[in-house]
DSSP file (Angstrom, degrees, kcal/mol; ACC not computed):
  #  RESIDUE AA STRUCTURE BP1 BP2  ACC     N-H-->O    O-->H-N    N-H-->O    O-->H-N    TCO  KAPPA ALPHA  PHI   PSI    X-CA   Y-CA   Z-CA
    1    1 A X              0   0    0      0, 0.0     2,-0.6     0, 0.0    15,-0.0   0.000 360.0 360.0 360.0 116.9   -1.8   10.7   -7.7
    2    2 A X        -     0   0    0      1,-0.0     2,-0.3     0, 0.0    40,-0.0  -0.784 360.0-141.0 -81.8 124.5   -1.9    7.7   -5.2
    3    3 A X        -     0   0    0     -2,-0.6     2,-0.4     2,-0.0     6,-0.1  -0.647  12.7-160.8 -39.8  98.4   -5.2    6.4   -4.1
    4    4 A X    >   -     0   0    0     -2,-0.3     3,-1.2     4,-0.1     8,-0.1  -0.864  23.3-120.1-118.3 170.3   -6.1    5.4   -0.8
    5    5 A X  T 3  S+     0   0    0     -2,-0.4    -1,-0.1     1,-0.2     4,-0.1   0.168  92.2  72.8 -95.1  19.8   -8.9    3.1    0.6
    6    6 A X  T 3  S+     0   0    0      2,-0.1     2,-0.3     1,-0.0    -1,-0.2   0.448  97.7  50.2 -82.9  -9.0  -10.7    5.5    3.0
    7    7 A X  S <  S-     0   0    0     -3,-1.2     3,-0.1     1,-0.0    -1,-0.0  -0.926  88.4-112.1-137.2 172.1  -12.1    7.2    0.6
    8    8 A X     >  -     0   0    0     -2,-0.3     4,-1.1     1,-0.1    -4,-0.1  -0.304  40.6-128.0 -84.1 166.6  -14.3    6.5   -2.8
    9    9 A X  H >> S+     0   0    0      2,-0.2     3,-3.3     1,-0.2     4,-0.7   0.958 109.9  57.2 -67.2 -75.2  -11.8    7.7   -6.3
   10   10 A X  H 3> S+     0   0    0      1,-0.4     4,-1.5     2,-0.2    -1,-0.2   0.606 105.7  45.8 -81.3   1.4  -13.9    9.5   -7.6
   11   11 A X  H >> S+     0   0    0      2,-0.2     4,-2.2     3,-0.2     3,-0.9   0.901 112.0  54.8 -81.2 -29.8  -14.2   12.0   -4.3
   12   12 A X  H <X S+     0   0    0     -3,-3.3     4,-1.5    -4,-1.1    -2,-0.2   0.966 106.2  54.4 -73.6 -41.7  -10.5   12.0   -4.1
   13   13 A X  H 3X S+     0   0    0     -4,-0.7     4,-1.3     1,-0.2    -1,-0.2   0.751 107.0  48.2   2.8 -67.8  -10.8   13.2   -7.9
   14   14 A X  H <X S+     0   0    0     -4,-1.5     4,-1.6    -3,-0.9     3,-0.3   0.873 110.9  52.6 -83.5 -37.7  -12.9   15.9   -6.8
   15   15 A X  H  < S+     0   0    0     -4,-2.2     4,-0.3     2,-0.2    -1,-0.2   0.633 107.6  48.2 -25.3 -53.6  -10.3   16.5   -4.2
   16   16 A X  H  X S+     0   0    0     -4,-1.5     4,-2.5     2,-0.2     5,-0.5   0.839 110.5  61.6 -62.2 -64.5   -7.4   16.7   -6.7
   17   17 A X  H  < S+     0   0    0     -4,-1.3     4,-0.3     1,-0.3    -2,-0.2   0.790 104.8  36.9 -24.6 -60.8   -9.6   18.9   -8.6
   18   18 A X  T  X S+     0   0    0     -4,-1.6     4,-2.1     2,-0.2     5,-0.4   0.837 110.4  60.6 -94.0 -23.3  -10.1   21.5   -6.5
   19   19 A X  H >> S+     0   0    0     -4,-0.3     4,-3.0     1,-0.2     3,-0.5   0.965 113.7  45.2 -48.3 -56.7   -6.0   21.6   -4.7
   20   20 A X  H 3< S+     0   0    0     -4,-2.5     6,-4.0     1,-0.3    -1,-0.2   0.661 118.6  43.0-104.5 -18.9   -5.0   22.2   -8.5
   21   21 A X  H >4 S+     0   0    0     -5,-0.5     3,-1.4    -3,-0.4    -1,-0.3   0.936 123.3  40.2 -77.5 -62.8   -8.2   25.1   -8.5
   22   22 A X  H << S+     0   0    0     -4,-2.1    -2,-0.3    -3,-0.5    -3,-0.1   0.892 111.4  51.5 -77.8 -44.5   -7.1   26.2   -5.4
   23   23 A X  T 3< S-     0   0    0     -4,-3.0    -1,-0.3    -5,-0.4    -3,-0.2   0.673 114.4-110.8 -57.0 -10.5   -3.1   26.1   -5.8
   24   24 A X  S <  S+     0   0    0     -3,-1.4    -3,-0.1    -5,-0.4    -2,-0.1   0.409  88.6 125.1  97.4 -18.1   -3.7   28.1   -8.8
   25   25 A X  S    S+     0   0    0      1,-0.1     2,-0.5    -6,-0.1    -4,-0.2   0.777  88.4  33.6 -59.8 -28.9   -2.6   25.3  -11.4
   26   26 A X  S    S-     0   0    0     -6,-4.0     2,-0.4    -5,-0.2    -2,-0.2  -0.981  84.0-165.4-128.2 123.0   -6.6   26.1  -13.0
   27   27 A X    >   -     0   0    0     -2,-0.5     3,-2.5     1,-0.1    45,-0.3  -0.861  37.3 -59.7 -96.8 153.5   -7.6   29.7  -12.7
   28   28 A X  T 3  S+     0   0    0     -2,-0.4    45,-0.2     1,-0.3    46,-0.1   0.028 131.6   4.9   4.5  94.1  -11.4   31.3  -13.2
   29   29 A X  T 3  S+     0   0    0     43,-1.4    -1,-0.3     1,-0.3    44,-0.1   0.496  99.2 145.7 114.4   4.6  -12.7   30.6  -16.5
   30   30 A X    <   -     0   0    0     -3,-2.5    42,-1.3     1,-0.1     2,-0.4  -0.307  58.2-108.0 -74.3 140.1   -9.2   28.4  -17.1
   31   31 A X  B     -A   71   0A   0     40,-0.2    40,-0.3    -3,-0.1     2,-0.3  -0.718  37.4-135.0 -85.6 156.9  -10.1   25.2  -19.5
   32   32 A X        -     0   0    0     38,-5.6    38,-0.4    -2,-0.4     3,-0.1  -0.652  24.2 -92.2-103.4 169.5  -10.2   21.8  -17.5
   33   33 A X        -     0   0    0     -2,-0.3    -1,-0.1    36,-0.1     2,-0.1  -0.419  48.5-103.1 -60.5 128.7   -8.8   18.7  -18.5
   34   34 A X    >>  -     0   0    0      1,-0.1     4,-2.1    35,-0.1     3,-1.3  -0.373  26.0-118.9 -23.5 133.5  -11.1   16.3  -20.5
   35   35 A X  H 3> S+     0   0    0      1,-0.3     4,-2.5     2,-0.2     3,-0.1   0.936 121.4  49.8 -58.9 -60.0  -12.6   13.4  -18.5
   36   36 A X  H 3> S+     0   0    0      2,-0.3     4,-1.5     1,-0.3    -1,-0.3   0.586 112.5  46.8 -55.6 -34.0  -10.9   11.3  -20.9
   37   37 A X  H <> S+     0   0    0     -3,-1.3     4,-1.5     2,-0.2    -1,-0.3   0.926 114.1  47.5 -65.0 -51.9   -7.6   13.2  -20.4
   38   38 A X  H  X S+     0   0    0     -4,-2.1     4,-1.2     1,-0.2     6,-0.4   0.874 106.2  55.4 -78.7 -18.6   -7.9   13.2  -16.8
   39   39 A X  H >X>S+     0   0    0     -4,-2.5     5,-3.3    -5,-0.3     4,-2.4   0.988 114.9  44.3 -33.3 -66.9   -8.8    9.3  -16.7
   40   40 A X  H 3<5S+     0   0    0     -4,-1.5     3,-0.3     1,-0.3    -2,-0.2   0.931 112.0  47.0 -44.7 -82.8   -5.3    8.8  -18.7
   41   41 A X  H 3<5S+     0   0    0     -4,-1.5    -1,-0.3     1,-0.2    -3,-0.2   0.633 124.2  35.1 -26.4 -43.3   -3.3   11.0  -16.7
   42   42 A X  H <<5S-     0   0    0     -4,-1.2    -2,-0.2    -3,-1.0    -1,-0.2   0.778 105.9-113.5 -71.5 -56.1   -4.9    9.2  -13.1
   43   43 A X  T  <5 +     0   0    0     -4,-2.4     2,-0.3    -3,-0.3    -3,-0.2   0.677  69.9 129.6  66.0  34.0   -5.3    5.8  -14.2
   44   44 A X      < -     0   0    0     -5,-3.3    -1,-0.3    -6,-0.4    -2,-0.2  -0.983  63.9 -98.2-139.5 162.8   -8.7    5.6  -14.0
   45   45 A X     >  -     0   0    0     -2,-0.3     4,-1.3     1,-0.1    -1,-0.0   0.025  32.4-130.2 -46.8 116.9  -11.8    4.8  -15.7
   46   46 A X  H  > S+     0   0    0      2,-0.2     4,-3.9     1,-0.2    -1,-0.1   0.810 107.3  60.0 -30.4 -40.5  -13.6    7.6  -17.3
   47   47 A X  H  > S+     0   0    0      2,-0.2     4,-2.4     1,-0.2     3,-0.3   0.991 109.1  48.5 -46.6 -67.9  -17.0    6.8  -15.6
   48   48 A X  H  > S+     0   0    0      1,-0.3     4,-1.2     2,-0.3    -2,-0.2   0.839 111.3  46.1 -44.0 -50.9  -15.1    7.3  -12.3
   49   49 A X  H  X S+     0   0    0     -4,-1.3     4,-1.3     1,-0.2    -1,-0.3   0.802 112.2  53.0 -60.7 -45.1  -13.6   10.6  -13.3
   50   50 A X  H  X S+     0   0    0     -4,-3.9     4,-1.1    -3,-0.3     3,-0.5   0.893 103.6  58.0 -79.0 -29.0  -17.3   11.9  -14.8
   51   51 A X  H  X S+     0   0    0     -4,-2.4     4,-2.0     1,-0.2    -1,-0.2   0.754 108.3  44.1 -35.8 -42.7  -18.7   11.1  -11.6
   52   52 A X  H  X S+     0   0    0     -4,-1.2     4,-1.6    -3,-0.3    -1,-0.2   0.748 114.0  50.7 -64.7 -39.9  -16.2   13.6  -10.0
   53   53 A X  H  < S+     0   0    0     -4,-1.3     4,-0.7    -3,-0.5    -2,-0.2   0.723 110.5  45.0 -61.1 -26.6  -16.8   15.9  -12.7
   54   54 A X  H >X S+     0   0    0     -4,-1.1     3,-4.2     2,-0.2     4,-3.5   0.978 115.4  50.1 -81.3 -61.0  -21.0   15.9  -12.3
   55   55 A X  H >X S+     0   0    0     -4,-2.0     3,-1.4     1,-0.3     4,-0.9   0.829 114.8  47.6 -71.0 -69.3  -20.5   16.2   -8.1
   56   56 A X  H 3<>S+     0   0    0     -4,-1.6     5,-1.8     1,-0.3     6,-1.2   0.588 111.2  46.2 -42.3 -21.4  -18.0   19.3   -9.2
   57   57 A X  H <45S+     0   0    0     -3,-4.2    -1,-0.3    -2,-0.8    -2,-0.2   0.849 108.8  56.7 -85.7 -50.0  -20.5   20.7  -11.5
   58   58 A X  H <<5S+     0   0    0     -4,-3.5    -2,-0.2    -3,-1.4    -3,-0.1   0.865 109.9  45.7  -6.1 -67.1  -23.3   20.1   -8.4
   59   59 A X  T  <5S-     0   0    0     -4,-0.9    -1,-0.3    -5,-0.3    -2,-0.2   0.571 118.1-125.0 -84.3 -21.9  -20.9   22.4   -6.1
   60   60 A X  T   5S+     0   0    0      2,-0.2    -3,-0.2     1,-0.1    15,-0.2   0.739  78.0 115.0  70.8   9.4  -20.6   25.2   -9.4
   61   61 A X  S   <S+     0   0    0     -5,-1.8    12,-1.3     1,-0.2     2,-0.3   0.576  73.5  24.1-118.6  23.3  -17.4   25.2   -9.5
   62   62 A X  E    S-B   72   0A   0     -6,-1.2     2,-0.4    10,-0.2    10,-0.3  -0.952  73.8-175.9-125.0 147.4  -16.6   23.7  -12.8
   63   63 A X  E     -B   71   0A   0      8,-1.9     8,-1.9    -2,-0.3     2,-0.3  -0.898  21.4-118.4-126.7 169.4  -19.3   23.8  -15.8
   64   64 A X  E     -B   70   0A   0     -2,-0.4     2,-0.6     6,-0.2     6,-0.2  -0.708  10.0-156.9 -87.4 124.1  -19.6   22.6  -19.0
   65   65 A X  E >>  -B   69   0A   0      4,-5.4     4,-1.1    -2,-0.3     3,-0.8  -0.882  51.2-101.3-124.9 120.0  -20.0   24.6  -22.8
   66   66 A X  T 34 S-     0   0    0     -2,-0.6    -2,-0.0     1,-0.2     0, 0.0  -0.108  94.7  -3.9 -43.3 122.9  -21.5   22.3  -24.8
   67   67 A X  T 34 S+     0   0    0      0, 0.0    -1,-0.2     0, 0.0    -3,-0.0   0.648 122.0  70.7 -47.2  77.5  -18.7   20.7  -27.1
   68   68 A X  T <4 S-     0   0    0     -3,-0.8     2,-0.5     1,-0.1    -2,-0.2   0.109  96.1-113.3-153.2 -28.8  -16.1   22.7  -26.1
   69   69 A X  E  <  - B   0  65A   0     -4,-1.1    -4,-5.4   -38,-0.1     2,-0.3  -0.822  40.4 -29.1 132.3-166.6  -15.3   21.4  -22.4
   70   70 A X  E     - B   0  64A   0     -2,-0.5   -38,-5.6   -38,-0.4     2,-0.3  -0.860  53.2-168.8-118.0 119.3  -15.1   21.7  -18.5
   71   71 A X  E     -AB  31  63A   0     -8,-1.9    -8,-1.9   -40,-0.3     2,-0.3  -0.875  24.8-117.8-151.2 125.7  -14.4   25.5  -17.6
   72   72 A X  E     - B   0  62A   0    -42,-1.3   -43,-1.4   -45,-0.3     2,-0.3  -0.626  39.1-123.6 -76.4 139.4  -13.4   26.7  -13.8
   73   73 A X    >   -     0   0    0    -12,-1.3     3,-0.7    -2,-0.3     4,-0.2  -0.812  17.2-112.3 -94.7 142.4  -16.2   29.0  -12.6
   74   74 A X  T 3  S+     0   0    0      1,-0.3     3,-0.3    -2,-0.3   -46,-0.2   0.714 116.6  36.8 -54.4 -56.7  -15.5   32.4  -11.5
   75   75 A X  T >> S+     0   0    0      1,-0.2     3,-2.0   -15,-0.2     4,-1.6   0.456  88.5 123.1 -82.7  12.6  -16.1   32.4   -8.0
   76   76 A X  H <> S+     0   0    0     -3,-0.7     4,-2.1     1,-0.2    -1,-0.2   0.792  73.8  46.5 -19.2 -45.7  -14.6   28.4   -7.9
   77   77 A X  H 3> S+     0   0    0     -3,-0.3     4,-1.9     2,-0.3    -1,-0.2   0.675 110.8  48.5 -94.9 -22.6  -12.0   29.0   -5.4
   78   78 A X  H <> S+     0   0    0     -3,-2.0     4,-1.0     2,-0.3    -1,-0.2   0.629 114.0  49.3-109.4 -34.9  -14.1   31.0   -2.9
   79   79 A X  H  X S+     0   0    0     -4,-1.6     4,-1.9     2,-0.1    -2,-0.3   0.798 116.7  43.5 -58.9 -51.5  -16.8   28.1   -3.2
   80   80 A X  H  X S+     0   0    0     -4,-2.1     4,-2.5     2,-0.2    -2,-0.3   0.952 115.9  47.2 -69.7 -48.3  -13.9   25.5   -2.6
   81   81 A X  H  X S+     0   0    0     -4,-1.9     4,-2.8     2,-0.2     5,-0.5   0.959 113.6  44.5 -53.7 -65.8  -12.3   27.6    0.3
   82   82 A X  H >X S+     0   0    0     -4,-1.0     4,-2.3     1,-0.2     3,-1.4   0.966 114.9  55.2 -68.2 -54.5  -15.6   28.2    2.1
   83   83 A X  H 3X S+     0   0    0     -4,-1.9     4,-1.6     1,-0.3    -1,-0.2   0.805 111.2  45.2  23.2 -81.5  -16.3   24.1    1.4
   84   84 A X  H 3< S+     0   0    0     -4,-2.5     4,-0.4     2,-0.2    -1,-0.3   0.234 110.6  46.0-100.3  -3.0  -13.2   23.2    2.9
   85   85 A X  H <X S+     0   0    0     -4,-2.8     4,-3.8    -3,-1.4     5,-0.3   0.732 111.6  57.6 -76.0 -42.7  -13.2   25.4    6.3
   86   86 A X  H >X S+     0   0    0     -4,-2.3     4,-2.2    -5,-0.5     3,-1.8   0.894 113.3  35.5 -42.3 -77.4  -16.8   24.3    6.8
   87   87 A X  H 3X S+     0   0    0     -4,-1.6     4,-2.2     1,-0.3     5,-0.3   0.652 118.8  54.1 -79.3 -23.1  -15.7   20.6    6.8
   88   88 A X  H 34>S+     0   0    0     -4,-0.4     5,-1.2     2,-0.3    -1,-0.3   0.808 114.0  43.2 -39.9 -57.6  -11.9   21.6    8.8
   89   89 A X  H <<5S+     0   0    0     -4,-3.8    -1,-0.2    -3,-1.8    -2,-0.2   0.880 121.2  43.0 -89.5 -11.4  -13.8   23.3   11.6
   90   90 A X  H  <5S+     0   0    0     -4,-2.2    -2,-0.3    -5,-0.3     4,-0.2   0.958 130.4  13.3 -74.8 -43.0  -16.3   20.5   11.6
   91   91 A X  T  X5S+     0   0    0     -4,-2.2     4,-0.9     3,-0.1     3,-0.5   0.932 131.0  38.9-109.0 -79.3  -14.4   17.3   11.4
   92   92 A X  T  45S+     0   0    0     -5,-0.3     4,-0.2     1,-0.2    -3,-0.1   0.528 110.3  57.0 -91.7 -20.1  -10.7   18.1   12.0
   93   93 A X  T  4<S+     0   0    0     -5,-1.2     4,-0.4     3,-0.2     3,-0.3   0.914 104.5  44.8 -57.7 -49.4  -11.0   20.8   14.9
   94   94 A X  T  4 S+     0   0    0     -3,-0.5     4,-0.2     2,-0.2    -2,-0.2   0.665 114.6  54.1-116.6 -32.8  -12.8   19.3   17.4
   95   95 A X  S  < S+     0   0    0     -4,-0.9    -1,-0.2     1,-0.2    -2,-0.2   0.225 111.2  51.3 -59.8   5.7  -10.2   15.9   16.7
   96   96 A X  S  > S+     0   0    0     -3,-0.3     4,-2.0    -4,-0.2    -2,-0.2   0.591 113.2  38.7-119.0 -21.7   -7.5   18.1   17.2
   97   97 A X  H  > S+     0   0    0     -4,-0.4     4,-0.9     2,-0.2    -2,-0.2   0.403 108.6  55.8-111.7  24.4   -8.5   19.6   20.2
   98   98 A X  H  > S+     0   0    0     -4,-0.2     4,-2.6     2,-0.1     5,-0.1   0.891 115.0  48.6 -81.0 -39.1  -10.0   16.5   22.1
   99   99 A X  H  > S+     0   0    0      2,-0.2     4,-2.3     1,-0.2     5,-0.3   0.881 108.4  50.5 -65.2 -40.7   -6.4   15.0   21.4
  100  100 A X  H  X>S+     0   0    0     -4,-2.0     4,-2.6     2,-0.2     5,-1.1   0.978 113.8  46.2 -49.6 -55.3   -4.7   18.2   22.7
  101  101 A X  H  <5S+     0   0    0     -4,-0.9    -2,-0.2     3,-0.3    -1,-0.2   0.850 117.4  43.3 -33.3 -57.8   -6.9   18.0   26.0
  102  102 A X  H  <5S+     0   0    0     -4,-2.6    -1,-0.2     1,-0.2    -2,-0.2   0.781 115.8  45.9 -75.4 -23.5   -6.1   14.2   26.4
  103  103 A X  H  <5S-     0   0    0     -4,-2.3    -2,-0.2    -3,-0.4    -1,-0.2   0.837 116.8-112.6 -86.7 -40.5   -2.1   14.6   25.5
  104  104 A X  T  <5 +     0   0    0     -4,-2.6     2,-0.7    -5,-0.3    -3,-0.3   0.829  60.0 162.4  88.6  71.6   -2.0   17.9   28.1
  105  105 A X      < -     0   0    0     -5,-1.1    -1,-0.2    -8,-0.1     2,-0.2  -0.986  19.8-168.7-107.0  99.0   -1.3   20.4   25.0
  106  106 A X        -     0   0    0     -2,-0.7     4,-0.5     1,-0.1     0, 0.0  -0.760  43.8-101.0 -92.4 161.8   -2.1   24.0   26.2
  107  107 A X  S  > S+     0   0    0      2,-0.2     4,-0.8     1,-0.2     3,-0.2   0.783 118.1  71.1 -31.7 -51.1   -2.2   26.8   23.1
  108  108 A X  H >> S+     0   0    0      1,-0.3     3,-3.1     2,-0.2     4,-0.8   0.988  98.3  50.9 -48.4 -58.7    1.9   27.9   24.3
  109  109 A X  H 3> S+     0   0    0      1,-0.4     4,-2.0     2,-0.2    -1,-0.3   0.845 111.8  41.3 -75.6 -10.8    3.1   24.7   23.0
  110  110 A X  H 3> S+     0   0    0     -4,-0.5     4,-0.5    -3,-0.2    -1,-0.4   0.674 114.0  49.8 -96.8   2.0    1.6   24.9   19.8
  111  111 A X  H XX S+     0   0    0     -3,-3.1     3,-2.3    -4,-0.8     4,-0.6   0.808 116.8  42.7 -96.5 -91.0    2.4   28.5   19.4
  112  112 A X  H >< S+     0   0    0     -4,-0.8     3,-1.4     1,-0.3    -2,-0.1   0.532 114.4  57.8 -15.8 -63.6    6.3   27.5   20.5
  113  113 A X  H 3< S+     0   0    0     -4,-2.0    -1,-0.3    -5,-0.3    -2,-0.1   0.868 108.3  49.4 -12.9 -66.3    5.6   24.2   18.0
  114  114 A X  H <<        0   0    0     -3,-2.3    -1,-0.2    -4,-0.5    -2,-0.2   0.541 360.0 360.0 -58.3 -36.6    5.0   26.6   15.6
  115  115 A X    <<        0   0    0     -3,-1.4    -1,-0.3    -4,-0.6    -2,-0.1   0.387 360.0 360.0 -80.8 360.0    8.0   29.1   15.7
């Protein structure tokens, strides 16, 4: 995983986290990777990694059974999904279509684009 410096690690973490929920790589009820594994694997500091884990636990879609591990929650994916349209029609929508408006982009050329 490469890093980058617009956002903190351990949100890109949580980031990581949920593609690999959402892609299918962890299903419902799936065990997760240790903090300590997923430091190692990442190349980063455990702290950083449980930070990602706590905000993921926050959101409900991973929990803990006491000393046994980090467990994908049943509705996970459907929690990440709805997450991650929210912030897509807030954020990335309305910066995709000021730029269409200012470029001259009608709907046709992105449907054509598109084909």
């Amino acid at each position: 995983m490469d890093f980058n410096g617009h956002k903190p690690i351990y949100l890109q973490i949580y980031d990581h986290v949920c593609e690999r929920i959402l892609s299918g790589e962890f299903h419902s009820g799936d065990r997760v990777m240790s903090v300590r594994e997923l430091g190692v694997e990442l190349g980063v500091n455990p702290n950083t990694v449980m930070r990602a884990f706590e905000r993921l636990q926050m959101k409900e879609i991973i929990a803990t059974k006491r000393g046994i591990g980090f467990y994908v929650c049943d509705d996970a994916k459907e929690k990440i999904l709805s997450e991650q349209k929210k912030e897509f029609l807030e954020t990335e929508v309305p910066e995709f279509l000021k730029k269409m408006e200012l470029y001259g982009i009608k709907m046709e050329d992105i449907i054509k684009f598109r084909v």
